[in-house]
C-alpha positions in Angstrom: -10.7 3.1 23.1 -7.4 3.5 21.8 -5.7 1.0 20.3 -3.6 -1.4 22.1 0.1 -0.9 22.5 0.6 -4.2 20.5 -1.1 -2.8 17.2 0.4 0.2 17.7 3.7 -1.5 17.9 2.9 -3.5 14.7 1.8 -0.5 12.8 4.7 1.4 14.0 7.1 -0.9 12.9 5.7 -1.4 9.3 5.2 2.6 9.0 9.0 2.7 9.5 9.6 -0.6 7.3 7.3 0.9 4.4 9.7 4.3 4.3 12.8 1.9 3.3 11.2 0.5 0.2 11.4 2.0 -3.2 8.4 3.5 -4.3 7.1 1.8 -7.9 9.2 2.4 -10.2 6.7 3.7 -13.4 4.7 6.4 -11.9 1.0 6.3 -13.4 1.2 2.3 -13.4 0.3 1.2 -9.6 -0.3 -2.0 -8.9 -3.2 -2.3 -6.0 -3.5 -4.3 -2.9 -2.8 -8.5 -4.0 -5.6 -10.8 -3.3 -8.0 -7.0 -2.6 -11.5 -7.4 -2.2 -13.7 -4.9 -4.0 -16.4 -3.4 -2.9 -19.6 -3.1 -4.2 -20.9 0.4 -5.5 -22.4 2.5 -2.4 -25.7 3.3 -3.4 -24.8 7.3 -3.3 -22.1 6.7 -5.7 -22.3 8.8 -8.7 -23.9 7.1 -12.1 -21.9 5.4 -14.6 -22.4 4.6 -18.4 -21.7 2.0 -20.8 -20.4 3.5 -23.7 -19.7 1.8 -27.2 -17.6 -1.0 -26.5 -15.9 -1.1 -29.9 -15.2 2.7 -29.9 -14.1 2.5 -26.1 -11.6 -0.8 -26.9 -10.3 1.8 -30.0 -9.4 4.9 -27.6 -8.2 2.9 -25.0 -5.6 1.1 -27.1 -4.7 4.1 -28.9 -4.0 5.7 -25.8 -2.5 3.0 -24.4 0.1 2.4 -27.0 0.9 5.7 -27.9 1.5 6.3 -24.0 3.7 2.8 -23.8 5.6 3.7 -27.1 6.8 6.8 -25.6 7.6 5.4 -22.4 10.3 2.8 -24.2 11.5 5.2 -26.6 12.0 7.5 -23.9 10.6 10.4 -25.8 9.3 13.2 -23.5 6.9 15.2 -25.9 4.9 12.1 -26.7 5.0 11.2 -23.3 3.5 14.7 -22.8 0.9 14.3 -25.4 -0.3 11.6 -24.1 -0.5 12.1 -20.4 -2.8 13.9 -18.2 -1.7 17.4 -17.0 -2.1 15.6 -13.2 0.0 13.0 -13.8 2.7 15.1 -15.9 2.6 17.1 -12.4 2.8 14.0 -10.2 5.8 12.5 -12.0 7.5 15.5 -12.4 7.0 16.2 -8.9 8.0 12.9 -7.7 11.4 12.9 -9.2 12.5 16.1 -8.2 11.7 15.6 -5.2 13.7 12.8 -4.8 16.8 15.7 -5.8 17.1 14.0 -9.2 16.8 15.2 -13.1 13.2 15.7 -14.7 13.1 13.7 -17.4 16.4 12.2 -17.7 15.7 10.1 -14.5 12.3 9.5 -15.3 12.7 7.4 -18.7 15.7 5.8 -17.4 16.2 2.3 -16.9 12.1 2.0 -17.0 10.7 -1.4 -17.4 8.6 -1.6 -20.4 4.8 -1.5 -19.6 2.8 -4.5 -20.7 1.5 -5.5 -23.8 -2.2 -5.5 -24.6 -1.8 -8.2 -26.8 -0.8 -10.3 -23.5 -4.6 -9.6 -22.2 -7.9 -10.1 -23.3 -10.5 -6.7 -23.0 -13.6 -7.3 -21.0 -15.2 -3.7 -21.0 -15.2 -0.1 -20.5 -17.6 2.5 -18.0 -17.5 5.8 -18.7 -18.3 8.6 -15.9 -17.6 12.2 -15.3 -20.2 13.3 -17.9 -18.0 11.2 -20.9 -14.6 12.6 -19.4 -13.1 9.8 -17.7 -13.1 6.3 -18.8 -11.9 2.9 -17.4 -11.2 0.4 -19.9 -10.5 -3.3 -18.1 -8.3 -5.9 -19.7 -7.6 -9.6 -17.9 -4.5 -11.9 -18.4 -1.0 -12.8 -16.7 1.4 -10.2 -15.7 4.8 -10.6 -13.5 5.0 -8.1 -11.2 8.6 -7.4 -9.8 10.3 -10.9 -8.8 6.7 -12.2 -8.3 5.5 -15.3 -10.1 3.3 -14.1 -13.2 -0.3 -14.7 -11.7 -4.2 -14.0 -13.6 -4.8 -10.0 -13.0 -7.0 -7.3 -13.8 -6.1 -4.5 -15.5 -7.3 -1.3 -15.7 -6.8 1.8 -17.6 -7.8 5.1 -16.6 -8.4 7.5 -19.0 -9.1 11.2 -18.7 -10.4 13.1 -22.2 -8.6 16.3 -21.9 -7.6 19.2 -24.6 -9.7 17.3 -27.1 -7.7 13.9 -27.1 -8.3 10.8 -24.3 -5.3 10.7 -22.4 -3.6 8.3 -19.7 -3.7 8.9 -16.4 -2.6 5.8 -14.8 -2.9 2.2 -15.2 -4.0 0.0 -12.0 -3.7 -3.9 -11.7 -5.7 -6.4 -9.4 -4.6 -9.8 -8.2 -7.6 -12.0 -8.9 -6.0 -14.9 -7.3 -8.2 -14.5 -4.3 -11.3 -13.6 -6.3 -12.3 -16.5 -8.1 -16.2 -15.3 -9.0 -14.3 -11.5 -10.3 -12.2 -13.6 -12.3 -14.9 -15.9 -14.0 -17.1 -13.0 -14.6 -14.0 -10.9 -16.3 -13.2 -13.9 -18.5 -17.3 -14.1 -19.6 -17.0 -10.4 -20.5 -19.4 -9.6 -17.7 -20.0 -5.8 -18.0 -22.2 -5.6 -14.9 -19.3 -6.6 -12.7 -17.2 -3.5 -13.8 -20.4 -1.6 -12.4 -20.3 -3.2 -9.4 -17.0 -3.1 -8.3 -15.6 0.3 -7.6 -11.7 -1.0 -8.8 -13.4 -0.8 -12.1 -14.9 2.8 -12.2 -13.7 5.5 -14.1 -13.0 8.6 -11.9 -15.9 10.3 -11.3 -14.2 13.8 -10.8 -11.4 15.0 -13.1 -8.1 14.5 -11.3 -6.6 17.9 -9.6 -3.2 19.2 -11.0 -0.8 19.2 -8.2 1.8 22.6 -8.4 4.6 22.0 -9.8 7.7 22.0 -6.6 10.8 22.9 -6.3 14.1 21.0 -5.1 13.1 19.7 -1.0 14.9 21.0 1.9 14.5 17.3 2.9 13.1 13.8 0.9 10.0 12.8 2.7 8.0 9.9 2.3 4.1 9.2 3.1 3.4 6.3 3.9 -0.4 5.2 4.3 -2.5 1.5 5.5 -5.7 1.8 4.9 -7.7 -1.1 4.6 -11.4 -0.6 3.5 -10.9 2.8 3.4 -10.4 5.9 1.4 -8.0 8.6 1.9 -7.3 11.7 0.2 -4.6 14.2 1.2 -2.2 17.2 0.6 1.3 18.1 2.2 2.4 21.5 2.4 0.0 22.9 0.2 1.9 21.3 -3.2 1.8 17.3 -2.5 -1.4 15.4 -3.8 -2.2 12.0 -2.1 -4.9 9.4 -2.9 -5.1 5.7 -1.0 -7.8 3.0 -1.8 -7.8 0.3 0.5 -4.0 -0.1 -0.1 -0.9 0.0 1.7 1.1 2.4 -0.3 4.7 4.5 0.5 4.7 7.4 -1.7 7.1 10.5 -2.2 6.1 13.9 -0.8 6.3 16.2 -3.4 8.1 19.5 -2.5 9.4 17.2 0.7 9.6 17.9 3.9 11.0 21.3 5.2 12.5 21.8 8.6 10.3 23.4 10.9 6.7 23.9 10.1 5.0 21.7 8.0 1.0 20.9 7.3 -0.7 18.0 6.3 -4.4 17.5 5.8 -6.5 14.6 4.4 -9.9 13.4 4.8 -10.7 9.4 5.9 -14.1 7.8 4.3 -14.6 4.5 4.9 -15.7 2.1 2.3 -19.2 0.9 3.0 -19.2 -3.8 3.0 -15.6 -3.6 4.0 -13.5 -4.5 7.2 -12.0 -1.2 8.7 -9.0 -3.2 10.7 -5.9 -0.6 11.9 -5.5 2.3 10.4 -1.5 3.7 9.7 -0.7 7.5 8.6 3.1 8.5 8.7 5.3 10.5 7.4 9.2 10.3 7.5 12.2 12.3 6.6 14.3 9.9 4.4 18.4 9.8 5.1 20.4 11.6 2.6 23.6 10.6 4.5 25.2 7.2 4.0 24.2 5.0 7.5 21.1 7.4 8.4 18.0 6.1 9.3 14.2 7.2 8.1 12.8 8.9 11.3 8.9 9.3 11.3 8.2 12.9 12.1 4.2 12.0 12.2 1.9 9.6 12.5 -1.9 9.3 12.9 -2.1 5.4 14.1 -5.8 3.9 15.2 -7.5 0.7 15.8 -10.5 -0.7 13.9 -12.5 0.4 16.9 -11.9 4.0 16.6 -13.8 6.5 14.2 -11.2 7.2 11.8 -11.1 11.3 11.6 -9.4 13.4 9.5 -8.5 17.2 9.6 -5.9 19.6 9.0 -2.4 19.6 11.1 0.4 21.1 11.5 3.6 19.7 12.5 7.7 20.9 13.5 10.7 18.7 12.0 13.0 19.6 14.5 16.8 20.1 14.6 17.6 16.9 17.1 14.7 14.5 14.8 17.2 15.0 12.1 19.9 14.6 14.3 18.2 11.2 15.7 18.5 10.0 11.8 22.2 8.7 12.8 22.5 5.4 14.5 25.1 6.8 17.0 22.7 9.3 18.1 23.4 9.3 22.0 20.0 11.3 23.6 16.0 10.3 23.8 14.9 10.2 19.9 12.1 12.6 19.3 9.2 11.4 19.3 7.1 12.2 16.2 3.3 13.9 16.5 1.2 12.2 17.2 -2.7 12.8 16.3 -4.0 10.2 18.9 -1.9 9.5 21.1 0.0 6.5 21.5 -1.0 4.3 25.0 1.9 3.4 27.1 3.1 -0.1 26.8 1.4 -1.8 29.8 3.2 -2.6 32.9 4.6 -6.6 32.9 2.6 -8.3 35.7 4.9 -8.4 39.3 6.4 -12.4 39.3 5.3 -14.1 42.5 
């Protein structure tokens, strides 16, 4: 059954709502889905360690800091040496695909990253075969023009040309997790077990190709409650969700004509699996333009969510639809299920 036209409408409007918003503005520091609830460890889920927790705390501050010194001093090789090759990719990509200057634009106006001395460390699981770590810390942060609220936070570290090196940092609202949050504060170890927010990667993260300038800024935009999604664009854009609602920028962008897109959907085992929202948008370049969604995979929680491999056409008159004065039928994007007509409005007696 496909999903009613009122869902569809709701997803459909906050797929074009998500495009407009920035995307974070420190790539490698992403905070997750407020108030999320993890998960607990699927029973096929590869095996984690405990490592030394005094040696773990050490790396994982060293890394830390080094990583944070270089991001407020703006200095590119020790922002180098102390990032993962993926995420040097990701950033890189990111920016200049958004047509602006690699690293000028990337160190400027950044907000600092947080200081570990603001949190207390609970522990660190190791996975990967001892190549990935995930070191969690728990205190107050201020996120944006939020109120400062009690988070998790988590550093993910990948050991890579003989030296541990960041790969991102990820932070969890505990305001809605009371039991996560006492257990965090006891030092509970066997709750970073548990939950899968707390794992280490258990595959070393793929290097995405470095891009060139876009024919056109493109956006992804993905909600994806209780479920997993990974994905590449055009053969050069790397994509993960986890039961987030995230916009991120396509790397390479969009081209016009042909473009490909394929990802796979898996859905987190104890969780809800409510809408799901895939789309992808061409982003206006021209003062007064519009995003205009060029596809979209859109489903309800009673559908098996599939994914595959597609390809797509950004067409002369979508781009044309981008300006508000746009007199003909705007394009409609592809769609991988198709959308059900609004119903008819019931004939007043």
């Amino acid at each position: 059954m496909r999903a009613n036209f009122l869902a569809v409408g709701t997803v459909a409007a906050a797929l074009g709502a998500a495009a407009q918003q920035p995307v974070p503005a420190t790539p490698g520091t992403q905070p997750a889905r407020q108030g999320i609830a993890l998960p607990a460890q699927a029973a096929h889920a590869p095996a984690y360690v405990v490592p030394n927790q005094n040696k773990a705390r050490e790396i994982a501050e060293t890394a830390y800091n080094t990583w944070r010194i270089a991001m407020i001093r703006g200095n590119e090789q020790a922002w180098l040496s102390s990032t993962t090759a993926a995420r040097q990719n990701k950033v890189r990509n990111m920016i200049v695909s958004e047509r602006k200057q690699f690293p000028q634009d990337f160190f400027r106006n950044q907000p600092p990253p947080p200081q570990l001395e603001h949190f207390t460390y609970v522990g660190s699981i190791a996975g990967c075969g001892n190549r990935t770590m995930a070191c969690t810390y728990v205190g107050k942060l201020q996120l944006g023009s939020n109120q400062a609220s009690e988070n998790a936070m988590v550093i993910e570290l990948v050991f890579e040309g003989g030296k541990w090196k960041l790969d991102q940092t990820r932070f969890f609202n505990l305001a809605q997790l009371p039991d996560v949050k006492k257990r965090l504060h006891a030092r509970d170890i066997s709750v970073l077990q548990e939950q899968d927010g707390f794992h280490p990667y258990d595959k070393l993260p793929a290097i995405p190709p470095r891009c060139g300038t876009p024919q056109l800024i493109g956006k992804v935009f993905v909600d994806a409650p209780g479920r997993e999604i990974e994905m590449r664009i055009n053969g050069v854009s790397l994509h993960e969700f986890y039961d987030e609602r995230r916009a991120d920028t396509i790397g390479g962008g969009l081209r016009r004509g042909q473009n490909t897109i394929s990802y796979t959907i898996k859905d987190n085992p104890g969780m809800e699996h409510p809408t799901l929202g895939i789309g992808l948008f061409v982003m206006p370049e021209t003062p007064g333009n519009e995003p205009i969604c060029v596809f979209d995979h859109i489903i309800d929680s009673k559908e098996a969510a599939k994914g595959g491999t597609f390809t797509f056409q950004v067409k002369n008159e979508q781009i044309a639809a981008m300006n508000p004065k746009y007199q003909g039928t705007k394009p409609e994007p592809f769609h991988v299920v198709p959308l059900k007509p609004k119903p008819a409005a019931p004939a007043k007696k």
